[in-house]
C-alpha positions in Angstrom: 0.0 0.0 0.0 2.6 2.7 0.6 4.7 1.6 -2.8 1.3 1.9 -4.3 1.0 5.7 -2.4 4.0 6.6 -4.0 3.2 5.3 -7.1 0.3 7.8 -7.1 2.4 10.6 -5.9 4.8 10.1 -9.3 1.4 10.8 -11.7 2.3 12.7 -14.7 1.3 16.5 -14.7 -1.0 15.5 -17.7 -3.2 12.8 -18.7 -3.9 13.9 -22.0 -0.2 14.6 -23.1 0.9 11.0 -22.3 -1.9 9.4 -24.6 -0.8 8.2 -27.8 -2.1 6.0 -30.5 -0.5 2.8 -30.8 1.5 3.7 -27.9 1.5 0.7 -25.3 4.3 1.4 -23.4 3.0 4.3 -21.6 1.6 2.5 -19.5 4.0 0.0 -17.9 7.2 1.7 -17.2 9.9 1.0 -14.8 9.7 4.4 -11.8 13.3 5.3 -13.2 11.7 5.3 -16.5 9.1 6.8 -15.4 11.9 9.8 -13.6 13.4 10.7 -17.0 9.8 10.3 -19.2 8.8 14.2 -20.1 5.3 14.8 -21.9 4.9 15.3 -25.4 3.9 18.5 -24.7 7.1 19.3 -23.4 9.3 17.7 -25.1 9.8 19.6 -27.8 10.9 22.4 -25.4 13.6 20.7 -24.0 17.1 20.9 -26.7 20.4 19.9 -26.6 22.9 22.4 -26.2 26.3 23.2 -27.1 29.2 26.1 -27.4 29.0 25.9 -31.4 24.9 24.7 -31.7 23.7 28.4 -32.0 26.6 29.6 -33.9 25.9 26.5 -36.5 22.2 27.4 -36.5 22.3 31.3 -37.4 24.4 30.2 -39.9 22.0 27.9 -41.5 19.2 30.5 -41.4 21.4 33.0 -42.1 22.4 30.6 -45.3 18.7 30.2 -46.3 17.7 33.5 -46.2 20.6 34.7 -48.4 19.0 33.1 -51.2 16.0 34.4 -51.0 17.2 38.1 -50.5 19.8 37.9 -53.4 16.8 37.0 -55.5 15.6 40.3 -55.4 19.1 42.1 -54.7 22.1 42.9 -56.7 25.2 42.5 -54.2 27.8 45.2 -55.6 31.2 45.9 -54.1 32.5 49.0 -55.4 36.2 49.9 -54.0 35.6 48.0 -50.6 32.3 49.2 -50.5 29.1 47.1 -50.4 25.6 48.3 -52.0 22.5 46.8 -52.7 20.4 47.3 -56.0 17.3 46.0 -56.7 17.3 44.0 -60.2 13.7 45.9 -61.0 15.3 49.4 -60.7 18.7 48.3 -62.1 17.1 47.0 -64.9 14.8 49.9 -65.8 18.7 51.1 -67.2 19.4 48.6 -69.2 22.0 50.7 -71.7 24.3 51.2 -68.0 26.7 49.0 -67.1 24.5 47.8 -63.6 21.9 47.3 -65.6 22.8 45.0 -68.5 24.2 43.0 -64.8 20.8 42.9 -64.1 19.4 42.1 -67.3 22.0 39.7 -68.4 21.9 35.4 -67.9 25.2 34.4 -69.4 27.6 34.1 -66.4 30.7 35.0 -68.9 29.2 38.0 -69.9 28.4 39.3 -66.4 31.9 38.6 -65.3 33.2 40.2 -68.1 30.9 43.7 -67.2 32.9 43.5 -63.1 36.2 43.5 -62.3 35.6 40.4 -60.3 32.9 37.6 -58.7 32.6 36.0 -55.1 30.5 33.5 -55.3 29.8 32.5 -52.0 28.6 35.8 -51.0 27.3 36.6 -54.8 28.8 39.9 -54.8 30.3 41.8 -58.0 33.5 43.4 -57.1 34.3 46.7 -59.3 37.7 48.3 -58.5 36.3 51.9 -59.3 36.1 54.9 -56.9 33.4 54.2 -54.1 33.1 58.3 -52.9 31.5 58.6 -56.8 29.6 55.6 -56.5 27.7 56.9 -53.9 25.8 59.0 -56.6 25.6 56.5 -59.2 23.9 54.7 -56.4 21.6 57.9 -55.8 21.0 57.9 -59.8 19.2 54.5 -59.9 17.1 54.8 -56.9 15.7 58.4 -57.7 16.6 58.7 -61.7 18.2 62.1 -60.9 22.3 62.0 -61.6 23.6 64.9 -58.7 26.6 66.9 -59.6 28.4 68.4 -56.6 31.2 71.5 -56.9 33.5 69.7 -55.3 34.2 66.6 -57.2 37.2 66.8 -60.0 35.1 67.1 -63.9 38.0 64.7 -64.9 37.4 62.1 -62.6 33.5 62.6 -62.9 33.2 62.0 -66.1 35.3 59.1 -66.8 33.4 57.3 -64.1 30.6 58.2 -65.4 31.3 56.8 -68.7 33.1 53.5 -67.4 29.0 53.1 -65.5 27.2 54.1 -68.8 25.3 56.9 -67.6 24.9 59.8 -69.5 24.8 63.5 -68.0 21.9 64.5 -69.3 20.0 62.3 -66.5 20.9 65.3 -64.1 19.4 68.7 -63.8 19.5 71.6 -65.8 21.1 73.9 -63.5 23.7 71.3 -62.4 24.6 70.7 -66.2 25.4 74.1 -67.0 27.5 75.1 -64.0 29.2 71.5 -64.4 30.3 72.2 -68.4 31.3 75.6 -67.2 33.3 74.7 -64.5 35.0 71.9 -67.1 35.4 74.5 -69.7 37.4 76.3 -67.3 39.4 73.5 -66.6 40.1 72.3 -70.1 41.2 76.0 -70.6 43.6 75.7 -67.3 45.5 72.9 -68.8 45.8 74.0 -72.2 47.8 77.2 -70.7 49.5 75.0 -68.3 50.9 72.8 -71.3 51.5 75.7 -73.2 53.4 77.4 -70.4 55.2 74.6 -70.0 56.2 74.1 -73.6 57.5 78.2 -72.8 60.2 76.8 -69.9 61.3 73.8 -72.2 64.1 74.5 -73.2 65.0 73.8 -77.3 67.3 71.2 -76.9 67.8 68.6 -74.0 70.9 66.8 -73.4 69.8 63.5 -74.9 69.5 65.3 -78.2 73.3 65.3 -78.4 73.8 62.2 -77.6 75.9 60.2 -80.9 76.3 63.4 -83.1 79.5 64.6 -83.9 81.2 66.7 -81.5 78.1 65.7 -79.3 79.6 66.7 -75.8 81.4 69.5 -76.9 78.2 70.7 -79.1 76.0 70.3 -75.5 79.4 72.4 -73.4 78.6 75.4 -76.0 74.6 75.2 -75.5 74.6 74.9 -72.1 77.0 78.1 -72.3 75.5 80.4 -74.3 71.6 79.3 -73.1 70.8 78.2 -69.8 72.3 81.0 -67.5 72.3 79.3 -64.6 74.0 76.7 -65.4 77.8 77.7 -64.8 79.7 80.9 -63.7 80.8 81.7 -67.5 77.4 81.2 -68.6 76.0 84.0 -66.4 78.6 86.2 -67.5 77.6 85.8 -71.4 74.1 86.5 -70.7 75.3 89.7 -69.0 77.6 90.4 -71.9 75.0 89.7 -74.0 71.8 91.9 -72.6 75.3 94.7 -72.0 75.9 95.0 -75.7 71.8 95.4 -76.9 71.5 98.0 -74.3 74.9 99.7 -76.0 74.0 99.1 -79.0 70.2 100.6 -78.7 72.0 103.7 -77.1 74.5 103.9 -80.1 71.5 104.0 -82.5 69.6 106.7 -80.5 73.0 108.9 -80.2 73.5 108.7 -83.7 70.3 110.9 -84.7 71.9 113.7 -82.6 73.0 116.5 -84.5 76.0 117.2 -82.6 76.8 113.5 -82.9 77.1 114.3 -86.5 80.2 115.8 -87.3 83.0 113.3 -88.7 84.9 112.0 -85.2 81.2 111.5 -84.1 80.1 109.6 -86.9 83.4 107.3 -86.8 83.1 106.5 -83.4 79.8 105.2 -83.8 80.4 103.0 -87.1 83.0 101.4 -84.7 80.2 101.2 -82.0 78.1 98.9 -84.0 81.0 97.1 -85.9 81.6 95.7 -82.3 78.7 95.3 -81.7 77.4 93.5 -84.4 80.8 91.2 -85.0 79.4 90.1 -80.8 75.9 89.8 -82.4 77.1 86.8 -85.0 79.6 85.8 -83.1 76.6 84.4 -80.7 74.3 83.7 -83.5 77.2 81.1 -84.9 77.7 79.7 -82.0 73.8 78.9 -81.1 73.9 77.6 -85.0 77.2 75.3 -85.0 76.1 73.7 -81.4 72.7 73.2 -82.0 71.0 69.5 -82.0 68.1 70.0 -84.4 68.8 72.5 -87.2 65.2 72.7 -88.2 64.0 73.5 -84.8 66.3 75.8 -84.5 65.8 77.8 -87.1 61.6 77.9 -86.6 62.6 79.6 -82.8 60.8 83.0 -82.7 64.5 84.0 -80.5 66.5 82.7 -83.2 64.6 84.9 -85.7 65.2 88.1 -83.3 69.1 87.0 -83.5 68.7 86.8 -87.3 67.2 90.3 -88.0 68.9 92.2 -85.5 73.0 91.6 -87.0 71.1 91.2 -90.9 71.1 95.6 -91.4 74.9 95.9 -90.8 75.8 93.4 -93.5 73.2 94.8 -95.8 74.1 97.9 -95.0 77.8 97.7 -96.2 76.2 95.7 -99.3 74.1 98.7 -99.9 77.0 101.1 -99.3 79.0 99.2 -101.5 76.8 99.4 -104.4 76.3 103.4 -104.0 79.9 103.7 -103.9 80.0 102.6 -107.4 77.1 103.9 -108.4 78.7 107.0 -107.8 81.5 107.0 -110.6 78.5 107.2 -113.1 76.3 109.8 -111.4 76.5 112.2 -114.6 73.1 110.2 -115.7 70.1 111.0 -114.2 68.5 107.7 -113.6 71.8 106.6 -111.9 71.3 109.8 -109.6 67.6 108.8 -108.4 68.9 104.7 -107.8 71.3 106.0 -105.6 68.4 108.1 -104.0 66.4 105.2 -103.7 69.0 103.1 -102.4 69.7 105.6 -99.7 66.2 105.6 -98.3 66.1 102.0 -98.3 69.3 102.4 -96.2 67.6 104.0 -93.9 64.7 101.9 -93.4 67.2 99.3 -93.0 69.3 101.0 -90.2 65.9 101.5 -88.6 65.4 97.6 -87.9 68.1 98.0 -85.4 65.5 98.7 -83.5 64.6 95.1 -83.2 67.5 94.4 -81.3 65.9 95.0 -77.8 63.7 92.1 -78.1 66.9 90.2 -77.3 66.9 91.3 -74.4 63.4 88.8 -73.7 65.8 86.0 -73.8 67.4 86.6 -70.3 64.4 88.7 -69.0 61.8 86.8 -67.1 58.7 89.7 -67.7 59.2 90.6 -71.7 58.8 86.4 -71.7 55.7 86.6 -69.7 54.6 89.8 -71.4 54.6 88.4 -75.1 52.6 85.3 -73.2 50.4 87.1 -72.1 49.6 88.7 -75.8 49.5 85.3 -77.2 46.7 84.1 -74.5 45.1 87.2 -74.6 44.9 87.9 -78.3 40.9 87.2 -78.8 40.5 89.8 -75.8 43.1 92.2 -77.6 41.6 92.0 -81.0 38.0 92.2 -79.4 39.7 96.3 -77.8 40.6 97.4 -80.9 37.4 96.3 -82.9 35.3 98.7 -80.1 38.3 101.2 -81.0 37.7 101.1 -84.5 33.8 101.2 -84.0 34.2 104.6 -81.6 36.4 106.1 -83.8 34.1 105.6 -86.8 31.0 106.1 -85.4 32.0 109.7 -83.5 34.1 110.9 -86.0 30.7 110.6 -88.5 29.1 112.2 -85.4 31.4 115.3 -85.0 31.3 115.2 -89.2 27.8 116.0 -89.0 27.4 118.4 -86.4 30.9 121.0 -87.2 31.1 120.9 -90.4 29.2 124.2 -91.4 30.8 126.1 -88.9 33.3 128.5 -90.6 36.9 127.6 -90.4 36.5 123.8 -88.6 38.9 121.3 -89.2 36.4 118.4 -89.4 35.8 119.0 -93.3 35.7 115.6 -93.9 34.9 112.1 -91.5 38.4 111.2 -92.7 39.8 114.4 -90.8 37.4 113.6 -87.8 39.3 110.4 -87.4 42.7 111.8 -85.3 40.2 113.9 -83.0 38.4 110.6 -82.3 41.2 108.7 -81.5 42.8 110.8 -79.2 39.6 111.7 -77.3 39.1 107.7 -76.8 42.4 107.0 -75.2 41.8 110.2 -72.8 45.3 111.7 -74.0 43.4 114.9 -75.6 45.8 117.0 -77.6 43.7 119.9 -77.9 45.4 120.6 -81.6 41.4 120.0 -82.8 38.4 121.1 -80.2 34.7 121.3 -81.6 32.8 124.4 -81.3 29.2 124.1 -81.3 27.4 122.5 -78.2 26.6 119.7 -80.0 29.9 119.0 -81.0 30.9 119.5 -77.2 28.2 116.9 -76.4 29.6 114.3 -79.1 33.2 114.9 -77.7 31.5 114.1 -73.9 30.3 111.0 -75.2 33.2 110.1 -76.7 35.3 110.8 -73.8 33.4 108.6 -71.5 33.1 105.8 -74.1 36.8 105.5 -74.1 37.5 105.5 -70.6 34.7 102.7 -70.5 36.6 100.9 -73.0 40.1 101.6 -71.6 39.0 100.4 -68.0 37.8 96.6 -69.4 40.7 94.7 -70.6 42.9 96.3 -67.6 41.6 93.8 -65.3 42.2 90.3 -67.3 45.2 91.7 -69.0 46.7 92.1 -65.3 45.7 89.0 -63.4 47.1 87.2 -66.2 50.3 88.4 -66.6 50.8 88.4 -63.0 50.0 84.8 -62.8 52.4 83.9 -66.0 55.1 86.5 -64.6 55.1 83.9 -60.8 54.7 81.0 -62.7 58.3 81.8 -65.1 59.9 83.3 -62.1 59.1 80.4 -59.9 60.3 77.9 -62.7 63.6 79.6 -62.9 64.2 79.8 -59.2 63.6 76.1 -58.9 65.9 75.8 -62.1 68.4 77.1 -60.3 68.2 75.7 -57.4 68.3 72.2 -59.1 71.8 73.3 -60.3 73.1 74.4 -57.4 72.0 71.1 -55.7 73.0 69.3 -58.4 76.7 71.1 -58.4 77.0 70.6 -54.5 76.2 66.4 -54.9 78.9 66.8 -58.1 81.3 68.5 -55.5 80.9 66.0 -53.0 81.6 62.9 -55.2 84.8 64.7 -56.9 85.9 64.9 -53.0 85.3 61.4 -52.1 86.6 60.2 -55.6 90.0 62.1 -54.5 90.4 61.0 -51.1 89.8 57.6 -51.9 92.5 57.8 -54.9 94.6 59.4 -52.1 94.2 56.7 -49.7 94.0 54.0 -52.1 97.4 55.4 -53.7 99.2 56.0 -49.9 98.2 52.3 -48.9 99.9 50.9 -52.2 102.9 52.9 -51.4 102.9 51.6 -48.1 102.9 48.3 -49.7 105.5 48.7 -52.2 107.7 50.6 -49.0 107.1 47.1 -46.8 108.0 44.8 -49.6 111.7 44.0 -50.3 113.2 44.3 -53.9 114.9 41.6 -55.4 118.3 42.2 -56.7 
């Protein structure tokens, strides 16, 4: 009776849960059996349990699911970067390159569109840059390509292009300031290269490499065109910019009238003899140690060179031929030749002038100055069209208005022409003044019309020159510096090269000293 007592205090918690069809051992267990029996109810409750179980499981769902979301994702890794894209709004692109992805079924194709495939995460890898990405990304979820100010136009638009998307998907506004801002860029690096091709210098040393004379040829172009190169080099370009300046002086001393009396006049043939003689000296040795001949002679400085020592040859030619015209000047027509050839003399002496543009070779502004005409010329030619228009237009003006007034000198628009020049560059000369009020009006205009058209190109001309005058200077201090770096490191090495020829030769001495001669 008691083991029957506690058999009745061991009853399950629940009748119901124990029942099962077909089940005949529920009934007649063993009390341990009955101990470690749980309900049906509760057994499912009740796992097994390990360090790894959980880890193994949220893997496995984590494993199933991945399926199902990559059905309706595209896994992108741009640059280390991961984004999602739906296949619908990839697709709804199919000319990009994301969306023939989405749109394509050949596997070869697909990995021939990335730069790479993982296929256990199913992720395209793009080496590409991932900041940009980030409005591609933008682009196919909203259809609206944004532009911001500060990403490079370069860069922007070859990633664009490598994705397929055109930049008409973004706005208007964003367009115009963008193809501005890349005008302005394009126009940046066009001066850049052509500043650059200003500082190259005509020859490089590799150019003399196997031609004849080749290190001597290089030893004379170093010399006589890259100043900072040596000591003696300097001193040329000093020589040279000494004998234009004496030579422009000469030319202006020689129009004096008290400089024309016969000691006078000798003194200044000798002037320019030496002077010119210097002049081809230099030119001959540019020409003998140059590396390209052709190139050499297309050089704008080279031309400068050419015409400034060309009027003292042909004016001894010319002198020449007068002086035996001479012996026959009893005929007439021999008499006006010489007079021709003596005004053609002139005209000759006067390209002398043409000399001071040598002096641009060693002087960093004249260079930057004629740059600065060559960039500028559209803005230059744009001055003196308005020039041309205000002189026209107020010289017809004054014409109209002055010329019944008794004794005027605006008789004709032709004669209008000097007064309307002068009044538009504000110098006013006075030499021809309207009288009328209308004429006085005309002349206000035309006053304040040329001080409107004086004050525009200032500006531009200015800020550019400025910018090409630091960017030449800056260029040749870093030229020099190279070569005084570059002279230093030479220095050193001579100086180890010695002392190790002097040790090298005392320790052989030593050695011969120490060892006995045979006799």
């Amino acid at each position: 009776m008691p083991g029957t007592m506690r058999q009745l205090g061991k009853r399950r918690t629940s009748l119901s849960a124990n029942l099962k069809i077909g089940d005949h051992h529920g009934c007649c267990r063993t009390p341990e059996e009955k101990e470690l029996f749980f309900p049906f109810a509760q057994d499912s409750l009740v796992k097994q349990w390990s360090s790894m179980h959980n880890v193994t499981e949220r893997n496995q769902e984590k494993s199933k699911a991945l399926p199902r979301r990559s059905r309706y994702f595209l896994n992108i890794n741009v640059g280390g970067k991961s984004f999602q894209i739906t296949y619908k709004m990839a697709a709804r692109y199919p000319i990009t390159r994301i969306g023939k992805l989405a749109i394509s079924t050949d596997p070869m194709k697909k990995l021939k569109l990335c730069d790479d495939y993982s296929v256990q995460r199913n992720e395209y890898f793009f080496d590409r840059d991932p900041l940009i990405f980030h409005y591609i990304f933008h682009f196919y979820r909203s259809g609206v390509l944004w532009i911001m100010d500060e990403l490079c136009p370069t860069n922007f638009v070859e990633e664009i292009e490598y994705w397929g998307i055109h930049l008409k998907y973004s706005q208007r506004c964003c367009r115009i300031l963008f193809e501005e801002k890349q005008d302005e860029l394009k126009e940046y690096l066009k001066i850049q290269r052509e500043l650059e091709a200003e500082l190259e210098p005509m020859e490089q040393e590799e150019h003399f490499e196997g031609k004849c004379l080749g290190e001597f040829r290089k030893a004379v172009w170093n010399l006589i065109e890259k100043p900072y190169s040596s000591i003696p080099a300097k001193i040329i370009a000093v020589t040279s910019s000494f004998f234009v300046l004496i030579s422009i002086v000469g030319m202006t001393l020689s129009t004096v009238e008290e400089m024309q009396h016969k000691s006078g006049k000798a003194f200044m043939e000798q002037l320019e003899t030496i002077c010119a003689v210097f002049f081809t000296s230099e030119y001959l040795m540019r020409l003998i140690s140059t590396a390209t001949f052709q190139k050499f002679l297309r050089a704008a400085f080279n031309a400068i060179d050419l015409v400034a020592i060309l009027p003292f040859y042909i004016q001894i030619l010319f002198e020449h031929l007068d002086e035996g015209d001479e012996l026959y000047h009893e005929e007439r027509h021999k008499m006006e030749s010489v007079g021709k050839l003596g005004k053609v003399l002139k005209l000759i002496k006067l390209m002398r002038i043409f000399r001071i543009l040598k002096l641009a070779r060693h002087s960093t502004g004249l260079r930057a100055f004629g740059f600065t005409m060559r960039q500028c010329y559209q803005q230059v030619c744009c001055l003196l069209l308005f020039i041309a228009l205000g002189v026209f237009t107020f010289s017809a003006l004054m014409h109209s208005v002055e010329h019944d007034v008794p004794g005027t000198n605006f008789t004709s628009i032709p004669d209008a022409w000097w007064w309307a020049a002068v009044s538009l560059s504000t110098v006013g000369y006075g030499d021809t003044v309207p009288d009328t009020v209308l004429g006085r009006m005309v002349a206000f205009g035309c006053i304040s019309f040329g001080i409107i058209l004086n004050g525009m190109p200032i500006s531009i001309l200015y800020n550019k020159f400025s910018d090409y005058y630091a960017k030449l200077k800056a260029h040749e201090n870093e030229t020099s510096l190279t070569l005084k770096f570059t002279k230093k490191i030479r220095f050193k090495a001579r100086v180890l090269k010695k002392l190790t020829e002097c040790c090298s030769g005392d320790g052989h001495a030593a050695t011969e000293w120490g060892t006995p001669r045979a006799t």
